[in-house]
N, C-alpha and C positions, 0 to 999 in steps of 0.2 A: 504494500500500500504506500503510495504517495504521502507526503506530510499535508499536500494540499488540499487529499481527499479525506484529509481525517476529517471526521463529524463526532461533536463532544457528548454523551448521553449522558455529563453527569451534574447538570446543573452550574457547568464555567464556560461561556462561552456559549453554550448550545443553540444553535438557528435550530425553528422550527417556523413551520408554515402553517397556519388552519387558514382555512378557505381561502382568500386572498390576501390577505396578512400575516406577514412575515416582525418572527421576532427572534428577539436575540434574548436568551434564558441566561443569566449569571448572579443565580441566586445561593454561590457557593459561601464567597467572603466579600466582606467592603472593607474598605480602609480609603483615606482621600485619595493616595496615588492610582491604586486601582479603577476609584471612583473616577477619576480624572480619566484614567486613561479609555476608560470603557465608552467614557461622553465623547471624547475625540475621535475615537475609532469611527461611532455609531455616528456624529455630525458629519462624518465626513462621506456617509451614503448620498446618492442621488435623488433618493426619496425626496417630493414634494411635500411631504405631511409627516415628520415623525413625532412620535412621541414617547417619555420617559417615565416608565412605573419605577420611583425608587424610595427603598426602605434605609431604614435607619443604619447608620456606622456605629456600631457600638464596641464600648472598650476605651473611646478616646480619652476620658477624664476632665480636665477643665479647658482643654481644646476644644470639647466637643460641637459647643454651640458656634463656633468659629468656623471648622470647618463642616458644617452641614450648611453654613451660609455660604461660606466660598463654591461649595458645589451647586446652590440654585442660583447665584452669581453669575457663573461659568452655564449653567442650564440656559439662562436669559441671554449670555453672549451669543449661544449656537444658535438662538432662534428655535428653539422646540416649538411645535404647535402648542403640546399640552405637556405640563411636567405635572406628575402626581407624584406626592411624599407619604411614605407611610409610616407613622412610628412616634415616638414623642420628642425625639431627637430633630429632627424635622417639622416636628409641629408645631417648637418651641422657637422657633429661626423667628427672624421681624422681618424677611425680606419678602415682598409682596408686588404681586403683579398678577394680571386678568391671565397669564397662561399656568399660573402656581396654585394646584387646589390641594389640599394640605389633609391629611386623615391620622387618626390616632392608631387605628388596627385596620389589618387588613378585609375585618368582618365587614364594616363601614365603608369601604371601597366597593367590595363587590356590589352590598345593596344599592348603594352608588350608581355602579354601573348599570345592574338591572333597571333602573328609573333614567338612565339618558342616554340619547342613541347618537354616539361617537361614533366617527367613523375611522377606526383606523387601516393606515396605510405599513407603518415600520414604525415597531416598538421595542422598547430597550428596556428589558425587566430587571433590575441590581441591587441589591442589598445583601444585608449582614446574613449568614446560614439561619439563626435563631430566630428570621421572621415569617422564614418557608414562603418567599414566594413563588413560588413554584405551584405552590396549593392556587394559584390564581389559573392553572394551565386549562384544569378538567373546565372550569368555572368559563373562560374565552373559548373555548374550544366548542361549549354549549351556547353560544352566542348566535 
C-alpha cells in the first residue's frame, strides 16, 4: 500500500463521506498546535462552504481560556461558514461573531441540529478524545 492511499479508521484524520458531505473525523487528541494545524490543512480545501465542529482542548491549565480564543480567532481568519464549539472551554471564550455558535455538551448540538436545516458542504470535526465526537457520526449520517 501507498502512504497516499492510507485511509485512517481511527478517529485522526479520518475522511468520511455521507451523502454529499465530506468530512474530516479527528476526534482522537487536541492540543492548540494540532488545533492549528488541523484548521490550516482543512482552510486550505477548495470547498465553497466549510465548516468546523470543534470541542474543547483540555488539560491546558491557566492557558486555557487563551488558547481556545486564539483558535476561534484563527477560525474567523479562515473565513468558516459556520464554527461550532462544544465544551465549557469554548463556551467560556468572549470572542463573538454571527458565524460562532457556542454549546456546552454535545447532547445540545445535536438537538440543535435536528431543529435547523444547515446545509453542509466540508466539515472538520476536532476535539479533545474525552468529548467522543465521533458519537456525532451515527447522528449526521441519519440526517
Amino acid at each position: 500500500m501507498l502512504l497516499s492511499e492510507y485511509q485512517s479508521e481511527n478517529n485522526r484524520s479520518q475522511k468520511l463521506k455521507i451523502g454529499n458531505v465530506e468530512y474530516v473525523l479527528d476526534a482522537y487528541n487536541a492540543n492548540p498546535s494540532s488545533m492549528e494545524a488541523a484548521l490550516k490543512a482543512f482552510s486550505e480545501n477548495k470547498s465553497n462552504s466549510k465548516t468546523v465542529i470543534l470541542g474543547d482542548m483540555l488539560e491546558l491549565g491557566i492557558y486555557s481560556k487563551e488558547e481556545h480564543e486564539n483558535i476561534l480567532k484563527l477560525c474567523l481568519e479562515y473565513k468558516f461558514n459556520n464554527i461550532f464549539t462544544i465544551g465549557n472551554h469554548f463556551n467560556t471564550t468572549s470572542i463573538k461573531a454571527k458565524e460562532i455558535i457556542k454549546f456546552e455538551r454535545i447532547e445540545v448540538f445535536k438537538k440543535y441540529l435536528k431543529k435547523q436545516n444547515i446545509l453542509f458542504d466540508f466539515v472538520l470535526i476536532k476535539g479533545s478524545r474525552a468529548l467522543k465526537l465521533e458519537d456525532l457520526i451515527p447522528f449526521l449520517k441519519s440526517k
